[in-house]
VOBA-1610 file (N, C-alpha, C; in pm, whole numbers, padded with zeros to 5 digits, always signed):
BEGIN
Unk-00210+01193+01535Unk-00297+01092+01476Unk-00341+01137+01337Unk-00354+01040+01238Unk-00379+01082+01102Unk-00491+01079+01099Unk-00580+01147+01043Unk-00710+01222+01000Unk-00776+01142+00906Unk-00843+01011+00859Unk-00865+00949+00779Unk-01003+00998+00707Unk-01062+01032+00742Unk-01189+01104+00727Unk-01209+01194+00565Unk-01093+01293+00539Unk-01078+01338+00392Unk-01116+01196+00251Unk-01047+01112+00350Unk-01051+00981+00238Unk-01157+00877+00215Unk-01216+00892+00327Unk-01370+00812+00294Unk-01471+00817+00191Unk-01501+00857+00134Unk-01564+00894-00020Unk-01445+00838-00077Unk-01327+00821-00140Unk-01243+00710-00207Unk-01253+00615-00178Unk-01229+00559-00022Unk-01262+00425+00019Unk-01407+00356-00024Unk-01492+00464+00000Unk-01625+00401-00025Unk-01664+00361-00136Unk-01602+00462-00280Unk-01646+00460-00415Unk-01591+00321-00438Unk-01440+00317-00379Unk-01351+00211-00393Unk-01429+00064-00393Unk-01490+00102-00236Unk-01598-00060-00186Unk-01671-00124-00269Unk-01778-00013-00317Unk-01849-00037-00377Unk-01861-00058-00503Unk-01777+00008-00575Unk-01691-00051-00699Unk-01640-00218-00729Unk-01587-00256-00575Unk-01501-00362-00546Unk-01611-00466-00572Unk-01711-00423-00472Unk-01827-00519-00450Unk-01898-00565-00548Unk-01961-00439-00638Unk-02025-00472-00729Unk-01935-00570-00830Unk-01837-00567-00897Unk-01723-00668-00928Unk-01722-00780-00884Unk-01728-00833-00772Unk-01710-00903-00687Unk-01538-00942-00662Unk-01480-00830-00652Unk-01367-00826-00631Unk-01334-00820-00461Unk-01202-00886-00439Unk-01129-00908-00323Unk-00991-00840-00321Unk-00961-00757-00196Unk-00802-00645-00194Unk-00794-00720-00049Unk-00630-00724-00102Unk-00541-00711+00031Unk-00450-00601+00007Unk-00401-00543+00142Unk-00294-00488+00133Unk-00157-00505+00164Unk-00020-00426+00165Unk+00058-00492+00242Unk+00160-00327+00246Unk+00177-00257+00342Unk+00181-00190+00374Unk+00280-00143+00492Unk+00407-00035+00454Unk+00468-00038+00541Unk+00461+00113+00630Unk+00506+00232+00512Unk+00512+00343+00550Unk+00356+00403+00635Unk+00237+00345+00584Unk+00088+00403+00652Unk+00050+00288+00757Unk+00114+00180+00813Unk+00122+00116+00929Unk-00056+00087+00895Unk-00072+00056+00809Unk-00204-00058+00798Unk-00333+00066+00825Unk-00299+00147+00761Unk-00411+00292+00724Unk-00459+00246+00632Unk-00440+00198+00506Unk-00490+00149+00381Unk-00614+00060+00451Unk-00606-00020+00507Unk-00671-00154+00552Unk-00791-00066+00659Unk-00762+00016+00726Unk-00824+00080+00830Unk-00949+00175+00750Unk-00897+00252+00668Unk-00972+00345+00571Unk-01071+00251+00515Unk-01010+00134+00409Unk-01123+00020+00385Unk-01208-00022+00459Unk-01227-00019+00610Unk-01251-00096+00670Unk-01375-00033+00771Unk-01318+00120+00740Unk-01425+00235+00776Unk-01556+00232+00714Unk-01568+00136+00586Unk-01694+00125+00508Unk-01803+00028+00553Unk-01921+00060+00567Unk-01990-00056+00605Unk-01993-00171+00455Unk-01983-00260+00513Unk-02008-00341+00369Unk-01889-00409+00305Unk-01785-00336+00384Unk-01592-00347+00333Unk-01581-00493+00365Unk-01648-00577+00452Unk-01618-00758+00493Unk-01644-00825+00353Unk-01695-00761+00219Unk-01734-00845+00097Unk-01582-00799+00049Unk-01546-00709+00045Unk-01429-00656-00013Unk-01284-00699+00030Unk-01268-00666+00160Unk-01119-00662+00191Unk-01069-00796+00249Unk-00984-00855+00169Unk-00902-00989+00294Unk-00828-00982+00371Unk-00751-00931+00334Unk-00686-00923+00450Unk-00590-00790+00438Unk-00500-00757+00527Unk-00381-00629+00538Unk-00245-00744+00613Unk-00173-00682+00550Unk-00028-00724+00587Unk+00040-00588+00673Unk+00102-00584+00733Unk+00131-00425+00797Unk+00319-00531+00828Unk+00376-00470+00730Unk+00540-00529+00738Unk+00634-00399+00731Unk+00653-00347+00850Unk+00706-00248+00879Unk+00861-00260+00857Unk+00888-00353+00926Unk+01040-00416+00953Unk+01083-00483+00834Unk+01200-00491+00791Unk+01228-00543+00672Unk+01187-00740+00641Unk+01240-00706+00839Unk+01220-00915+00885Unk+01052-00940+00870Unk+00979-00828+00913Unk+00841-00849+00840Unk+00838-00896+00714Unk+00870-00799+00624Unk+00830-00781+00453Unk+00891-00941+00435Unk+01005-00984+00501Unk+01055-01161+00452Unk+00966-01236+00520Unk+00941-01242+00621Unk+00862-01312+00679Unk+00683-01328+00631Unk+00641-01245+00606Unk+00497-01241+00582Unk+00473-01226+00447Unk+00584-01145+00377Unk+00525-01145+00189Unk+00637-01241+00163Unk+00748-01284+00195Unk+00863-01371+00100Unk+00933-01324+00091Unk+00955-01172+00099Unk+01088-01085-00007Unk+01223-01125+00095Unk+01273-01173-00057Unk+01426-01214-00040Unk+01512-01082+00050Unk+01561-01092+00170Unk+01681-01000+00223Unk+01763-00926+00143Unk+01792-01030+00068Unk+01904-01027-00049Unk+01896-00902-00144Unk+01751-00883-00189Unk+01691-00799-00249Unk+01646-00676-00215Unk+01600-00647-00032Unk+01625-00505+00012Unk+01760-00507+00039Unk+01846-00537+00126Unk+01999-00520+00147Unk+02044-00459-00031Unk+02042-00493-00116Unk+02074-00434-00274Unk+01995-00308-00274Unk+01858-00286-00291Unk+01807-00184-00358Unk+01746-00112-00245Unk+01736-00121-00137Unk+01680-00048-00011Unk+01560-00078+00030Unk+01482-00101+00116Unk+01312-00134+00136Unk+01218-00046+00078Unk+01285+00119+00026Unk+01197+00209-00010Unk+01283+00242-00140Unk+01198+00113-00226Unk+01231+00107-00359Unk+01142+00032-00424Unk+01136+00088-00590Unk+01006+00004-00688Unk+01016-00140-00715Unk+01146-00191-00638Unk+01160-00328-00673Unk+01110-00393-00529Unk+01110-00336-00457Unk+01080-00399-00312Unk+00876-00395-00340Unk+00854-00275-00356Unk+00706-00280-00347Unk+00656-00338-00451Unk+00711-00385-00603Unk+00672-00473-00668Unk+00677-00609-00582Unk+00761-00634-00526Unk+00775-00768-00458Unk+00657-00812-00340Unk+00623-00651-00284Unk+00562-00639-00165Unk+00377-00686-00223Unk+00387-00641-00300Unk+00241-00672-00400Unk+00223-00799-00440Unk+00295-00844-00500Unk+00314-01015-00520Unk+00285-01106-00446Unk+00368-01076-00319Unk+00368-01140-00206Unk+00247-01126-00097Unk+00205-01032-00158Unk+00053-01011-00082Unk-00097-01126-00151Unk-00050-01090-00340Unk-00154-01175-00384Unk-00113-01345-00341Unk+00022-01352-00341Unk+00041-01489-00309Unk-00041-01550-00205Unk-00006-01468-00104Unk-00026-01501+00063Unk-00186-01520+00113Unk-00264-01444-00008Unk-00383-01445+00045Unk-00459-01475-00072Unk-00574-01438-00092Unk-00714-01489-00148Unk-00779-01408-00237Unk-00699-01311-00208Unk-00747-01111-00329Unk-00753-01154-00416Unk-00810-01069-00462Unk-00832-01058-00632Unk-00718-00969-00699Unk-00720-00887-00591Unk-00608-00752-00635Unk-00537-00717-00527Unk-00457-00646-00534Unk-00348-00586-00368Unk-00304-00514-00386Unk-00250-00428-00280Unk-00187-00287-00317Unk-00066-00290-00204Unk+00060-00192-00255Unk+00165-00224-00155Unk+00232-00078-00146Unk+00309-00055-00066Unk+00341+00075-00018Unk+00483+00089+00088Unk+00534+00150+00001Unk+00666+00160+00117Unk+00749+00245+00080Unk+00796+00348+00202Unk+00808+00468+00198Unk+00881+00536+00292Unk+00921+00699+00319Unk+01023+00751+00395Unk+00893+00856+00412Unk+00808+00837+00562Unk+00714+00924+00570Unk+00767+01054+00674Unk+00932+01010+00773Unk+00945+01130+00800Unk+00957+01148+00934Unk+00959+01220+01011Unk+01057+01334+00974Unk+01164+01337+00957Unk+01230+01210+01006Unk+01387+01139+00988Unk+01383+01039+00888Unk+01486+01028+00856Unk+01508+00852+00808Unk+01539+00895+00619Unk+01584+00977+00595Unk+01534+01036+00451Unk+01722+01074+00444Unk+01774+01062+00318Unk+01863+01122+00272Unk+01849+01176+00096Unk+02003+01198+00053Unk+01956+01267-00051Unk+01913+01224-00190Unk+01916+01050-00185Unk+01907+00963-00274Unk+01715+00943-00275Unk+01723+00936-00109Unk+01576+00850-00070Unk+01536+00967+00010Unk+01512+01087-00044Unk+01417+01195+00072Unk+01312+01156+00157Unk+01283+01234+00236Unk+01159+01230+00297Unk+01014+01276+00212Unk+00963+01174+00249Unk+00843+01180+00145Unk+00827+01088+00027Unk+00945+01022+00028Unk+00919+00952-00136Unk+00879+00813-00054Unk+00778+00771-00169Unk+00675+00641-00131Unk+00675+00564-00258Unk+00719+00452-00301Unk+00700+00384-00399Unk+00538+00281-00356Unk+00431+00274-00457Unk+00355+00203-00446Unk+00350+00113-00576Unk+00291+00008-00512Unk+00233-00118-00632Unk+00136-00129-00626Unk+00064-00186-00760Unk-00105-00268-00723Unk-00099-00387-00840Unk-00171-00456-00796Unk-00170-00584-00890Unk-00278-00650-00891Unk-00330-00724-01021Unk-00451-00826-01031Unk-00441-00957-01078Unk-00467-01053-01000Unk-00468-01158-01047Unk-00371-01230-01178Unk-00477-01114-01265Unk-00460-01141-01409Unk-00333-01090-01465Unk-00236-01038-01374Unk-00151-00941-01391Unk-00146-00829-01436Unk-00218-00780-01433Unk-00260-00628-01461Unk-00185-00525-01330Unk-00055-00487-01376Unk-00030-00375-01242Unk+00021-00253-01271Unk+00041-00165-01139Unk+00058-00023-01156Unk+00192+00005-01115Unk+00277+00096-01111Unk+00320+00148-00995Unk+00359+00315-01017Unk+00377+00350-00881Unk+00362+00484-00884Unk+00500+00525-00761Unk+00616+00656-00850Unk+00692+00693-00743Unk+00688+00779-00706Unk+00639+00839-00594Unk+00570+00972-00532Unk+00678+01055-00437Unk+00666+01143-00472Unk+00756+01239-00422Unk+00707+01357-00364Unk+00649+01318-00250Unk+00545+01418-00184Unk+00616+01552-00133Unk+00712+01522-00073Unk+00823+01592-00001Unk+00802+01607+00140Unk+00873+01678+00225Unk+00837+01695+00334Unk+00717+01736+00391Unk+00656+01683+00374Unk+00448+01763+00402Unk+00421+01728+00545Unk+00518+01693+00648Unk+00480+01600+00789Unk+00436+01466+00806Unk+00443+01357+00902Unk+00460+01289+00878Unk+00300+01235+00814Unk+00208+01275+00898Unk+00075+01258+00835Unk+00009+01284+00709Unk+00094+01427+00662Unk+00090+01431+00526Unk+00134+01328+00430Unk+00248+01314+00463Unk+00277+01191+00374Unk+00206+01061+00362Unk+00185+01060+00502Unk+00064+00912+00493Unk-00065+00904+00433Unk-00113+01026+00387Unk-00235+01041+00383Unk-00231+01066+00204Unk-00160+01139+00172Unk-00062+01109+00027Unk-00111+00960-00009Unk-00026+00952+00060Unk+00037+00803-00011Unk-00148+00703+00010Unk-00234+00707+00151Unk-00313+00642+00123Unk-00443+00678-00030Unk-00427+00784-00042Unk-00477+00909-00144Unk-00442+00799-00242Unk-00310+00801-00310Unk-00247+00721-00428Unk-00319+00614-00396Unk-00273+00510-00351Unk-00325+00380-00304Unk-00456+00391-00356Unk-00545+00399-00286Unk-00657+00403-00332Unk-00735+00458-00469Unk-00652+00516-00477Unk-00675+00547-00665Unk-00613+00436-00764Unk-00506+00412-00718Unk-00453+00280-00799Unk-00524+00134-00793Unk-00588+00124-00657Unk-00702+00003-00657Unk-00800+00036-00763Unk-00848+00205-00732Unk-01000+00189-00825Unk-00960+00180-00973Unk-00838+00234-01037Unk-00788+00223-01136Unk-00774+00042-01186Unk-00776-00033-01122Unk-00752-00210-01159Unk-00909-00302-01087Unk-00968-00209-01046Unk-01084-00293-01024Unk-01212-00282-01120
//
């Protein structure tokens, strides 16, 4: 079980940051299985902040719930900067945010080759206004929790960075 607890003081600065703004996050999230949303959610006060979480593990998820064309992981792979740009999009589309953050990744211990290691996590974030980030992280093999916790680490810095 991943340890979310290190990250609470980000989430919180995050909240309250959000709040005072009067800003709204969704997420959409594959490799941390809706940790992003969970960590947020650990905050008292996070119901002004967060709309919703997308958790699209499966590729038929990521089409089904954000839009992303098949066409477009089958070409560049699901754990790629063009997929989690898409994955971000499709999050502000879908919902009511102000901003969103997206994440998708090879957290491990399998599933990794020598193109797409274990550990690498492409993230997005986006605002409204179009203001976005992205970040390609190359954590490496740190376990699988390491990586998740990485990657929610990033995430959450890239929200407070656009809010």
């Amino acid at each position: 079980m991943t340890n979310l607890a290190p990250l609470l003081p980000a989430a919180s600065a995050f909240v309250a940051k959000a709040r005072a703004a009067g800003l709204t996050v969704a997420t959409a999230e594959s490799c941390t299985g809706g940790l992003i949303a969970g960590v947020l959610t650990e905050i008292a006060g996070s119901s002004a902040v967060v709309d919703r979480g997308f958790v699209t593990y499966s590729n038929e998820a990521k089409a089904e719930l954000l839009g992303i064309d098949p066409a477009l992981i089958a070409r560049v792979g699901a754990v790629s900067r063009e997929v989690a740009v898409a994955m971000v999009e499709g999050a502000l589309t879908r919902s009511r945010a102000d901003l969103a953050v997206a994440v998708t990744g090879i957290a491990g211990p399998g599933g990794g080759s020598a193109a797409k290691p274990v550990g690498l996590v492409h993230l997005a974030a986006l605002r409204r206004d179009g203001v976005h980030v992205h970040r390609e992280c190359r954590f490496g093999d740190i376990g699988r929790s390491g990586v998740r916790l990485a990657t929610i680490e990033v995430a959450l810095a890239m929200l407070d960075e656009l809010a």
